[in-house]
C-alpha positions as CSV (number, residue, x, y, z in Angstrom):
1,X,121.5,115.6,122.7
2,X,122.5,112.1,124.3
3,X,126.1,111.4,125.2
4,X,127.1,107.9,125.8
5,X,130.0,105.4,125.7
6,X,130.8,102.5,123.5
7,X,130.4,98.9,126.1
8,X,130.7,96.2,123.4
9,X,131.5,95.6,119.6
10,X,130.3,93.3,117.2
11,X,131.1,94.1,113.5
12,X,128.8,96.6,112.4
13,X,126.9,96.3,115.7
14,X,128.0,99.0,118.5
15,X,126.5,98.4,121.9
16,X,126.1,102.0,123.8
17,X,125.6,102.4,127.8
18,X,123.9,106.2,128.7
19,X,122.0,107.2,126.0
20,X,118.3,107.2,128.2
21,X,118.0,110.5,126.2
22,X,118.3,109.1,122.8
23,X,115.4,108.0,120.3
24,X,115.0,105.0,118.1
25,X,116.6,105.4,114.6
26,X,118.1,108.6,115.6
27,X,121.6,109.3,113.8
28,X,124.5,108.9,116.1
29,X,128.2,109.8,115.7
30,X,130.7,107.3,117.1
31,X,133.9,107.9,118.9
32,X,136.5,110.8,117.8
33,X,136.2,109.9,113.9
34,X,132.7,110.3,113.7
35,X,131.3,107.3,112.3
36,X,128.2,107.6,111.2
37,X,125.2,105.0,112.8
38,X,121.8,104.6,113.6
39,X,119.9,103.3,116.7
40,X,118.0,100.0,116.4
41,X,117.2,99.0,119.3
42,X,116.8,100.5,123.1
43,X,116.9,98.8,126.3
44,X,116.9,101.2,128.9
45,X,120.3,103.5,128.5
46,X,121.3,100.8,126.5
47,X,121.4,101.5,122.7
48,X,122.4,99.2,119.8
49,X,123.6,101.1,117.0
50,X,124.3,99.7,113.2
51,X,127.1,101.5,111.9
52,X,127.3,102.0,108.4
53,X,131.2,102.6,108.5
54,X,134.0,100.4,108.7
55,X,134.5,99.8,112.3
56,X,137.9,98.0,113.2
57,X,140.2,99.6,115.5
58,X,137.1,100.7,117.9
59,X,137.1,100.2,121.0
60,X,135.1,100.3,124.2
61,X,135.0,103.9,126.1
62,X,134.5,105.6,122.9
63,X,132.4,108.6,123.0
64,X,129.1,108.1,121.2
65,X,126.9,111.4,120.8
66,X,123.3,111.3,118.9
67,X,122.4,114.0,116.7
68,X,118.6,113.6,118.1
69,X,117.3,113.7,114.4
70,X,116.7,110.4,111.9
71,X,118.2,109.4,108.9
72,X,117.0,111.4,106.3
73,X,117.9,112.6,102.6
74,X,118.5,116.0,101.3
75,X,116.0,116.7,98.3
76,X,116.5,119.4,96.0
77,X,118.2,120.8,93.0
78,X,121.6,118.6,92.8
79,X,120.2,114.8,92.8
80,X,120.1,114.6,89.4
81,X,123.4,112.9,87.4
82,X,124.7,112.2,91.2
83,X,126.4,109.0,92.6
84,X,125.5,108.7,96.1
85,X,126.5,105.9,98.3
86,X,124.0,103.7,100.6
87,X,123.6,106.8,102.9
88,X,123.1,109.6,100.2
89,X,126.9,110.4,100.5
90,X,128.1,111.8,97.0
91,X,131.2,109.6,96.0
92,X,132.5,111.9,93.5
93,X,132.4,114.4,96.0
94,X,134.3,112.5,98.4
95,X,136.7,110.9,95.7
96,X,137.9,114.7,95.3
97,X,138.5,115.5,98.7
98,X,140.1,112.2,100.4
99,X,140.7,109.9,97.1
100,X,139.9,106.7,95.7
101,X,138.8,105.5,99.3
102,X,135.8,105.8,101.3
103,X,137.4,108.0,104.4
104,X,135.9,106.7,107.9
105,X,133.7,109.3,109.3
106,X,134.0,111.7,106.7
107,X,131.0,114.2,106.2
108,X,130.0,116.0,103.0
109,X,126.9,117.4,102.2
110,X,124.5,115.4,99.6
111,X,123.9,118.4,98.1
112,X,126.2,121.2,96.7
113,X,125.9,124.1,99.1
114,X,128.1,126.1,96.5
115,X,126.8,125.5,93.4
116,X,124.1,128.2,92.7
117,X,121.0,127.5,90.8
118,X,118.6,129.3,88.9
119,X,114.9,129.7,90.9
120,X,112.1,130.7,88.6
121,X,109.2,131.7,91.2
122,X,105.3,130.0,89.8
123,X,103.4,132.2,92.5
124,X,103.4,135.7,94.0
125,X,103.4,137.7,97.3
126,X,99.6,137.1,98.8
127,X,99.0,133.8,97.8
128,X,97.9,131.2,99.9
129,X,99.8,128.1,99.8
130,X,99.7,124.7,101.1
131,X,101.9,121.5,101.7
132,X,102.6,120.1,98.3
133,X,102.3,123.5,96.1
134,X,105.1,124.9,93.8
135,X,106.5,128.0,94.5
136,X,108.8,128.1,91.7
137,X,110.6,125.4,89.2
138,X,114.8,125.2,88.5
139,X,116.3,123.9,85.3
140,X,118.4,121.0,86.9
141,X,119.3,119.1,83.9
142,X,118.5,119.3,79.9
143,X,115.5,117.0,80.4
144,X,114.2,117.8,84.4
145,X,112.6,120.3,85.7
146,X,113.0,120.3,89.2
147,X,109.8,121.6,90.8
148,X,110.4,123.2,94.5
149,X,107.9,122.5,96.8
150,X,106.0,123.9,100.3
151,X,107.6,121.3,103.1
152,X,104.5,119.1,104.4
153,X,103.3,120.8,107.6
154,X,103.6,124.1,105.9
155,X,100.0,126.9,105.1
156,X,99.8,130.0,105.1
157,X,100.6,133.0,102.6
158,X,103.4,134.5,100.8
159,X,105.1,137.3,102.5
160,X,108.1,137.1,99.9
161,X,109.1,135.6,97.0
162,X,112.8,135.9,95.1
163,X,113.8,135.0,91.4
164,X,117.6,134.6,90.5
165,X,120.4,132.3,91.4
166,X,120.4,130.7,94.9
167,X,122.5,128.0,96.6
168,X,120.2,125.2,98.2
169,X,120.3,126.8,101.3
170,X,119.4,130.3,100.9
171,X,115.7,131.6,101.6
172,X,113.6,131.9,98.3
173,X,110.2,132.5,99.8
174,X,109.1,133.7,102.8
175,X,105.5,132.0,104.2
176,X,103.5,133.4,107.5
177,X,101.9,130.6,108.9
178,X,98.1,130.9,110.1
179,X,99.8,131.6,113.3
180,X,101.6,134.7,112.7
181,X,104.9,133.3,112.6
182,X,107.2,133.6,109.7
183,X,108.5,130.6,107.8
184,X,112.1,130.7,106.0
185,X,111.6,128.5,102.6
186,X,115.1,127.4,100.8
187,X,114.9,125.1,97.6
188,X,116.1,122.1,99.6
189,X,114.2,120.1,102.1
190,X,115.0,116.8,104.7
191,X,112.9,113.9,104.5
192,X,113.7,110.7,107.0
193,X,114.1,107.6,105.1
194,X,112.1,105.1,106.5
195,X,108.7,107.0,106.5
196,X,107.2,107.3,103.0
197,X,106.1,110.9,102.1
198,X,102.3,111.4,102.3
199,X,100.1,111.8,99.2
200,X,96.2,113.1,99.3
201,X,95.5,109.6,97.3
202,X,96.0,106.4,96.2
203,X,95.1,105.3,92.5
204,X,94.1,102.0,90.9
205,X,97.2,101.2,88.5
206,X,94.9,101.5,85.1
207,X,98.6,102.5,82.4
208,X,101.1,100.1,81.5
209,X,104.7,100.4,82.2
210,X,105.9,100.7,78.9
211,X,109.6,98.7,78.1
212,X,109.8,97.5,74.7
213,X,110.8,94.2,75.6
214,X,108.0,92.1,74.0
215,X,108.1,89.6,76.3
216,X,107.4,91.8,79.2
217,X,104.8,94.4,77.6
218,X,102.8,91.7,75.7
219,X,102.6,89.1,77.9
220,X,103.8,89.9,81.9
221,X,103.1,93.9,81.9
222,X,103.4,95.4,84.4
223,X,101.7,99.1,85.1
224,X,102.9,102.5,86.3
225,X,102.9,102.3,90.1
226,X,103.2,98.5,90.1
227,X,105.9,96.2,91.9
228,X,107.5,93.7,89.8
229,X,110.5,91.2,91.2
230,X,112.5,89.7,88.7
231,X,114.2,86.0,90.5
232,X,116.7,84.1,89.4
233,X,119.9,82.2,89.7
234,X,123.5,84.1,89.1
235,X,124.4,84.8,85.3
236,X,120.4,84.5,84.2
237,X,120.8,87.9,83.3
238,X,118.9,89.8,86.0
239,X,121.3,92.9,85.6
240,X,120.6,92.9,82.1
241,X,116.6,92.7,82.0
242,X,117.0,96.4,85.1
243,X,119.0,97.8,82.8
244,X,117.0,97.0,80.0
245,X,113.9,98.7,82.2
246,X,116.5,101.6,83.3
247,X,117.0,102.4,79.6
248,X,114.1,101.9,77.6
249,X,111.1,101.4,80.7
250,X,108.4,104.9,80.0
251,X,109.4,106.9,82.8
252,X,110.7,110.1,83.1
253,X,113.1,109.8,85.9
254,X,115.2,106.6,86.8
255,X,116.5,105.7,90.2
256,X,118.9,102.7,90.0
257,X,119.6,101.1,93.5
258,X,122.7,98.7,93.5
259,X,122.4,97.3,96.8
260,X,125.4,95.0,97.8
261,X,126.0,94.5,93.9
262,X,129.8,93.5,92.9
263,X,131.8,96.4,92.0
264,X,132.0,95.2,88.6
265,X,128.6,95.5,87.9
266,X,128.2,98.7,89.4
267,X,131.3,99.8,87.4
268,X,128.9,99.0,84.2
269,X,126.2,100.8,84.9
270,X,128.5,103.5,85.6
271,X,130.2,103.6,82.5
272,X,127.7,102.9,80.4
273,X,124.7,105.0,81.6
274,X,126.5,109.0,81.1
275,X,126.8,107.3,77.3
276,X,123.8,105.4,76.3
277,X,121.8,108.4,74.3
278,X,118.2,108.4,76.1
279,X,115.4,107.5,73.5
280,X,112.9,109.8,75.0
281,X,114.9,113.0,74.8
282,X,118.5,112.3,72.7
283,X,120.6,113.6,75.8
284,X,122.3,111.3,78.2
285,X,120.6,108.7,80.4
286,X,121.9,110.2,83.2
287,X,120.2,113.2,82.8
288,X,117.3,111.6,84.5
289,X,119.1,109.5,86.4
290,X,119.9,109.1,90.5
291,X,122.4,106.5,91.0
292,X,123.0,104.9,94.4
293,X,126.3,102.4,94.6
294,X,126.3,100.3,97.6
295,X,128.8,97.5,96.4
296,X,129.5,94.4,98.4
297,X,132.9,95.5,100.0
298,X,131.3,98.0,101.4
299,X,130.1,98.0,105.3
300,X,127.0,95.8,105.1
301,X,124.7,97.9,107.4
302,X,124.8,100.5,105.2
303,X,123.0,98.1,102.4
304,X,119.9,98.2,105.1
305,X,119.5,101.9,104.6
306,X,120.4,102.3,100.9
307,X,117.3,101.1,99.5
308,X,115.1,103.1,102.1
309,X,117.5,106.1,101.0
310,X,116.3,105.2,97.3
311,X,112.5,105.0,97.5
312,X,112.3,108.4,99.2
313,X,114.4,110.1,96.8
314,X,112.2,108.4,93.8
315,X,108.9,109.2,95.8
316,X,110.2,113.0,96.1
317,X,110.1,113.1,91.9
318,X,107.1,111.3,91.7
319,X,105.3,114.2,94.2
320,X,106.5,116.5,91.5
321,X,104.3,114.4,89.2
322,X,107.1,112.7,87.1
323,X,106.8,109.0,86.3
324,X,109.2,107.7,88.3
325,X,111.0,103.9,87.6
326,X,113.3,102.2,91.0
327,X,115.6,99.1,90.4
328,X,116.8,97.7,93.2
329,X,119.4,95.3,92.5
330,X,119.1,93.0,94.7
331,X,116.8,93.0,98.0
332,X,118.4,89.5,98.6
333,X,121.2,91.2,99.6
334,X,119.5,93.6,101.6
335,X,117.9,90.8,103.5
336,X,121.1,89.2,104.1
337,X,122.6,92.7,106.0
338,X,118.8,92.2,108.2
339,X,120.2,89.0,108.9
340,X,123.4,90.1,109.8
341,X,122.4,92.6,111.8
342,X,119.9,90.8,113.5
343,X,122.2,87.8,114.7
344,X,124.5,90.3,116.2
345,X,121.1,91.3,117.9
346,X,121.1,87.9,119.2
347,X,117.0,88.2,118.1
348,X,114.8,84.8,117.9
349,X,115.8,83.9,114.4
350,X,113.3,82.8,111.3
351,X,113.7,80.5,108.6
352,X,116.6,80.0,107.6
353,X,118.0,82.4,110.3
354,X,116.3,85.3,108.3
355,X,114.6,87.7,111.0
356,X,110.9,87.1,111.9
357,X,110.0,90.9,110.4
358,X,111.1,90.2,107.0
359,X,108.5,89.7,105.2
360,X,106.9,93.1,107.3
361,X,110.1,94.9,106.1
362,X,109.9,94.2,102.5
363,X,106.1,94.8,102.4
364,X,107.2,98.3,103.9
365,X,109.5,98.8,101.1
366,X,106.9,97.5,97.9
367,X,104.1,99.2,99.5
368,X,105.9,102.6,98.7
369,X,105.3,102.1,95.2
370,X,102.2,103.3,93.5
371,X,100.4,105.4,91.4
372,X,98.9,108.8,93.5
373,X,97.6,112.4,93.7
374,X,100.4,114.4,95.7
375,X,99.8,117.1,98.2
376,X,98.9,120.8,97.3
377,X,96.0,122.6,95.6
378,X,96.4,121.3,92.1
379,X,96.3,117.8,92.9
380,X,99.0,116.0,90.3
381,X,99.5,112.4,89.7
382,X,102.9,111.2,90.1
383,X,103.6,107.4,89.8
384,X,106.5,105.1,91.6
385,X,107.2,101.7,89.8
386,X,109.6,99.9,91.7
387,X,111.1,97.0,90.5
388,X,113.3,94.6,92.5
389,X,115.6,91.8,91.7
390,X,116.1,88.9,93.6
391,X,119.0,86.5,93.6
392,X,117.8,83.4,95.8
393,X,120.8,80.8,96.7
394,X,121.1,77.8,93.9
395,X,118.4,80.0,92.0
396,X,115.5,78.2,94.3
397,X,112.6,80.3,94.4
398,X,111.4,78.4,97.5
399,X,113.7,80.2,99.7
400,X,112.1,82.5,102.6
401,X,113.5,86.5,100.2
402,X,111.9,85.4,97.4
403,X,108.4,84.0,98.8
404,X,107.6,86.8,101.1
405,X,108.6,89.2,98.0
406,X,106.1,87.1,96.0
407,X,103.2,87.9,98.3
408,X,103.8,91.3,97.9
409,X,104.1,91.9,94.2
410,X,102.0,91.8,91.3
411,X,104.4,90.7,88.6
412,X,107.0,88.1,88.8
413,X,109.7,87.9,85.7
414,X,110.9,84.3,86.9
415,X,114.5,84.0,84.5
416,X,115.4,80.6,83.5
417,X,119.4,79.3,84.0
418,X,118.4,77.2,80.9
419,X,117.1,79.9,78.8
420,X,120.2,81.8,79.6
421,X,122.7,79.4,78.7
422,X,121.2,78.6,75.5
423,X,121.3,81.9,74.7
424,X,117.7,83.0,75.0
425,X,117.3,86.8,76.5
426,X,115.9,88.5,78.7
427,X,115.4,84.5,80.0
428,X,112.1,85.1,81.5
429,X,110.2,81.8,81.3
430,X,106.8,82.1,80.1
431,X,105.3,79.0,81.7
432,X,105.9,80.3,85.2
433,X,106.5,83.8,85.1
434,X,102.7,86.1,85.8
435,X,101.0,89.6,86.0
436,X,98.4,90.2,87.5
437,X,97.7,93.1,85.9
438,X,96.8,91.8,82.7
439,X,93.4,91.8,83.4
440,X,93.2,95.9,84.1
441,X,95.6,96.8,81.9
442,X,94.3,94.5,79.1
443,X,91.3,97.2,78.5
444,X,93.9,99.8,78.1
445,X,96.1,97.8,75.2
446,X,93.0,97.3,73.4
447,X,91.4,100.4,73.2
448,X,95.8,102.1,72.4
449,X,96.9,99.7,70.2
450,X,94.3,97.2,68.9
451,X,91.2,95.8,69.4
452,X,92.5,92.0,69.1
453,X,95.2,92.6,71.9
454,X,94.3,90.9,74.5
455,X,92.6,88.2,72.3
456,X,96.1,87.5,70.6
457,X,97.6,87.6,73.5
458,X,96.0,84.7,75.2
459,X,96.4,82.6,72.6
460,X,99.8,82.8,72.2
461,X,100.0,81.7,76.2
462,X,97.3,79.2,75.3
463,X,99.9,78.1,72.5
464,X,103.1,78.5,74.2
465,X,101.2,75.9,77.1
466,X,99.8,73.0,74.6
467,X,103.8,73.4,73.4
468,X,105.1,72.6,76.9
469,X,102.7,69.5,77.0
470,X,103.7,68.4,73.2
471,X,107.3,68.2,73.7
472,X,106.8,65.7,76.9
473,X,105.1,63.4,74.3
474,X,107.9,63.9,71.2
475,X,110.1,63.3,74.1
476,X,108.2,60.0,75.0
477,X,107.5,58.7,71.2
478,X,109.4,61.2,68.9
479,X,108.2,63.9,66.6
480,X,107.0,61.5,64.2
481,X,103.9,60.3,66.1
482,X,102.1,63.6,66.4
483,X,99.3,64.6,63.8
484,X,100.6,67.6,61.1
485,X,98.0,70.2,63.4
486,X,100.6,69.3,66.0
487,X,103.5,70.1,64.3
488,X,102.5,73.3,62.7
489,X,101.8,74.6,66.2
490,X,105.1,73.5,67.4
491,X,106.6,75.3,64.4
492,X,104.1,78.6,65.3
493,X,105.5,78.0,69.0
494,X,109.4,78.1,67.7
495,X,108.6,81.1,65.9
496,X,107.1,82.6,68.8
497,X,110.1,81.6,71.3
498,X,112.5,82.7,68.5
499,X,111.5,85.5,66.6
500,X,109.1,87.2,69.1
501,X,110.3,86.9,72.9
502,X,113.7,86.6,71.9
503,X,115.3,89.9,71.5
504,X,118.8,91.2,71.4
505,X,119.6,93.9,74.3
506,X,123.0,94.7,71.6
507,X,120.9,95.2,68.6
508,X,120.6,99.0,67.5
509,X,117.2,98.2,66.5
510,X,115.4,94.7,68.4
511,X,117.0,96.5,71.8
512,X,113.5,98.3,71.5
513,X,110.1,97.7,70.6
514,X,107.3,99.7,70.3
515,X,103.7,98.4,71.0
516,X,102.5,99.1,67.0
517,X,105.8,97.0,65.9
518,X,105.3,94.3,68.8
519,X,101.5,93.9,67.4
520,X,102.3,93.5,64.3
521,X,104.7,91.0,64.4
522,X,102.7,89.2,66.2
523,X,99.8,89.4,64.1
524,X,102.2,87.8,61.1
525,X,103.5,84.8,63.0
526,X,99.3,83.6,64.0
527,X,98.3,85.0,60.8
528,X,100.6,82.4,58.9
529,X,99.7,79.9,61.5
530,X,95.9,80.4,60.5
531,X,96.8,80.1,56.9
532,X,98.7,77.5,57.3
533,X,96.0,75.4,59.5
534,X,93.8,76.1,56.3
535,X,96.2,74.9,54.3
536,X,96.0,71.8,56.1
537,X,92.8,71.2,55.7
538,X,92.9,71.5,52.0
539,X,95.4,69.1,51.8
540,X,98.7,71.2,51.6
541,X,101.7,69.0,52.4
542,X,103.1,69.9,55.9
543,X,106.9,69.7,54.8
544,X,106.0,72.9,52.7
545,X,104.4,75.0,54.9
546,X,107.4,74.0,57.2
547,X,109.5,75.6,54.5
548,X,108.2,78.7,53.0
549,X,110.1,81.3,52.2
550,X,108.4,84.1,54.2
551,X,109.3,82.7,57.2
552,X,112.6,83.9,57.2
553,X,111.5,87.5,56.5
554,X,108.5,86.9,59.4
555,X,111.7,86.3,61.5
556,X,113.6,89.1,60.4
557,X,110.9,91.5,60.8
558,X,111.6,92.7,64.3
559,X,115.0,94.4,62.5
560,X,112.8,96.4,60.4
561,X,113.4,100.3,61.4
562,X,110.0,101.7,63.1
563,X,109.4,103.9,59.7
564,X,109.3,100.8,58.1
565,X,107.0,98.7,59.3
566,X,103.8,99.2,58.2
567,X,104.7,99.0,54.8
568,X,106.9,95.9,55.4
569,X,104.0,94.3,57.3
570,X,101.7,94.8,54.3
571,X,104.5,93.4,52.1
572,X,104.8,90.1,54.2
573,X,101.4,89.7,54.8
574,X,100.7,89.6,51.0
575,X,103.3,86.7,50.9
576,X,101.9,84.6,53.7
577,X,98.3,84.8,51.4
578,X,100.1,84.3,48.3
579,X,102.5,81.4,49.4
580,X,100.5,79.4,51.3
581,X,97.5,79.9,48.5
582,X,100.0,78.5,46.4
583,X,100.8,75.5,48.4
584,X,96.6,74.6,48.5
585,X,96.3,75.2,44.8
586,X,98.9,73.3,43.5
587,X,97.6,70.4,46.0
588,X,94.2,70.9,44.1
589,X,95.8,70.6,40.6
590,X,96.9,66.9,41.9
């Protein structure tokens, strides 16, 4: 252990003389109140520390004393339902001991060393076990089963193995090592945050992400495993399109990151997620759910760790073989406590005084994410999906966050101010938004949900284009000057934009929609634009197509209840054939 003494003070930045026996990124307690920080940087028996405590009223000569271990999470029975702050410190916790307040340099365990929980042991005394197996599985919430499992670094056989009710830090298994030497095996382990937890393999991302916003699953999906980041400018609704993914996205546990988020915002989620009744399972959202608030107001180093603290908590599920979903709202304001912290470092500044490593840090973060097979004998898959927000400065894209985040990840929800202020949501705009996983996961909707996926697919971005370049000439020479083909597929595009990639978060029913439902509304609005191009060529007046009665119910379709819609699709696809029949034979009868 390293004893030194506080020389200089910058902020968050501590400056510590005598610590020649301390480590990079080991955990360090400063002066008499114990404020909680982590070493950066070392130049000889000088260490820079980042404190991720409030640190006015310190002052130089304080006593500075490193722990000689990394920051690392507590992972066990007790994460789920829990609201941890940027360091995996349980505010509720803390809210009952010293109040409403964050207390500086106040400690409390992230997980309840009281609380007991019931162990059910999977193996037996003489089997041999490796890093990665379960020993036994504990009931931690209605919906998750949390599986225990060997520490990585750990072989050898069972000497002992307990059933019953346990605290997190009482032995449940006792392992002797090929060595001979007796290992002590509770139902919690430590994990340091900034190294990612090993896996025996890497996948190829073949299964969509499933989310039930049309937009996003028909068009830009993105898979289980993959890295999404969702730009845009403030009040484009980039909250609403996580929380959107937080509620409805097909994963089985959720970890929501709000990483230098207003308080309000953060008040939201917390309000809203113990009462929005989970689809999958009918209980609570937050019985699959880790939150971690790291608002604004609070000390910005601690921003820098909370998404690290995040990621290792979600890849601990996703070794269990859970699908596991991470929001991170936002990494730009993670980056901005880098470049905080690295001015006060006085480094060689990048663009726009961002740190040179950026772009290496995020990469480090993103690459965390993924689809594997997790340590131990029986070889389960377990998937990470992260998905992060960005909020660039005047909503410009160009800016150094969201370009290095755009070389990293595969799918890129670009949301449109426009869109958003007239009222179109979730305001992703489809001529610049991409996945790169349609390709690969294209396969996978055509052999689940239909044949013609893909197929219908492109076409509608091959229509939604042709209506970009339409509208620069009705803008030029007015509506009047294009041929009726024209204007029936601007009418099929409004229908598209309107009735199909519009969809109302507040809607009991539209908030969700499944892959059958999304098809087959699709398949009505180019099935009456088929027909109707028919119709044209028989002579059918345009003005009539223009005003069919079905449209309205083709537009009103996505309300349908999901027990409905088959036989309401039949019903409207009759009327398409019957109206538009009508239109081309009464033309023939003139």
């Amino acid at each position: 252990m390293s004893q030194g003494r506080v020389v200089k003070i910058s902020g968050p930045l501590v400056i510590a003389d005598g610590m020649k026996e301390a480590d990079m990124f080991d955990v360090v307690r400063v002066s008499e109140q114990g404020l909680i920080g982590e070493i950066i940087e070392m130049r000889g028996e000088m260490a820079s520390i980042q404190v991720y405590e409030e640190t006015s009223g310190l002052a130089p000569g304080a006593p500075v004393v490193s722990t000689g271990a990394q920051l690392s999470v507590e992972l066990g029975p007790g994460l789920i339902e829990t609201i941890y702050d940027g360091i995996q410190r349980p505010l509720e916790e803390i809210r009952r001991i010293a109040g409403p307040n964050i207390t500086r340099g106040i400690s409390v365990p992230a997980l309840n060393r009281e609380k007991k929980w019931e162990f059910v042991p999977v193996v037996k005394a003489g089997d041999k076990v490796q890093a990665g197996d379960i020993i036994g599985t504990v009931q931690e919430t209605i919906v998750v089963q949390q599986k225990i499992m060997v520490p990585y670094g750990i072989s050898g056989e069972i000497v002992e193995i307990k059933e019953g009710n346990f605290t997190v830090e009482e032995t449940v298994c006792v392992v002797k090592k090929d060595n001979g030497e007796d290992v002590n095996l509770t139902m919690m382990q430590k994990w340091p945050v900034r190294k990612g937890r090993p896996y025996k393999e890497k996948l190829v991302p073949v299964r969509p992400l499933l989310t039930g916003q049309r937009v996003i699953d028909t068009l830009f999906p993105i898979s289980k495993g993959g890295v999404a980041a969702v730009p845009g400018p403030f009040g484009s609704g980039k909250t609403v399109v996580q929380h959107q993914l937080a509620k409805w996205a097909d994963a089985e546990i959720v970890v929501y990151i709000g990483c230098g988020e207003r308080g309000n915002e953060m008040t939201d989620v917390l309000m809203e997620f113990p009462e929005l009744k989970d689809p999958r399972t009918g209980e609570s959202l937050m019985k699959r759910t880790v939150l971690i608030a790291n608002t604004s107001d609070m000390p910005v180093a601690a921003r820098e760790a909370s998404i690290y603290t995040g990621i290792t908590i979600a890849e601990y599920f996703r070794d269990m073989g859970y699908s596991v979903a991470l929001m991170a709202d936002s990494t730009s304001r993670w980056a901005e406590a880098l470049r905080e912290m690295s001015g006060r470092l006085e480094e060689m500044p990048g663009e726009e005084g961002y740190p040179a490593y950026l772009a290496s840090r995020l990469a480090q973060f993103y690459e965390r994410a993924g689809r594997v097979i997790s340590l131990g004998s029986e070889g389960r898959e377990g998937a990470l999906s992260a998905i992060g927000a960005v909020s660039p400065p005047g909503g410009d894209i160009s800016e150094p966050v969201s370009q290095a985040t755009l070389r990293i990840v595969k799918v890129f929800w670009a949301l449109d101010a426009q869109l958003a202020y007239s009222r179109h949501f979730p305001a992703i705009n489809w001529l610049t938004s991409y996945s790169l996983y349609v390709d690969r996961l294209g396969t996978w909707f055509d052999e689940n949900v239909a044949k013609n996926w893909t197929e219908m697919r492109n076409e509608v971005m091959m229509l939604l284009q042709e209506e970009s370049e339409l509208n620069e000439i009705v803008q030029l020479v007015g509506v009047d000057s294009l041929s009726v083909y024209d204007r029936l597929k601007l009418e099929a595009t409004r229908s598209i934009r309107e009735d199909y990639l519009h969809q109302n978060a507040f809607h009991e029913i539209d908030t969700y929609s499944s892959l059958e439902k999304q098809h087959k509304l699709l398949s009505l609005i180019l099935r009456n634009y088929h027909k109707g191009i028919e119709a044209l060529n028989e002579g059918a007046d345009f003005k009539a197509l223009s005003e069919l009665p079905v449209l309205e119910r083709i537009g009103r379709y996505k309300y349908t209840e999901e027990k409905d819609i088959k036989e309401a699709y039949e019903d409207i696809e009759k009327q398409i054939d019957k109206e538009v029949l009508a239109l081309s034979a009464s033309k023939e009868v003139e």
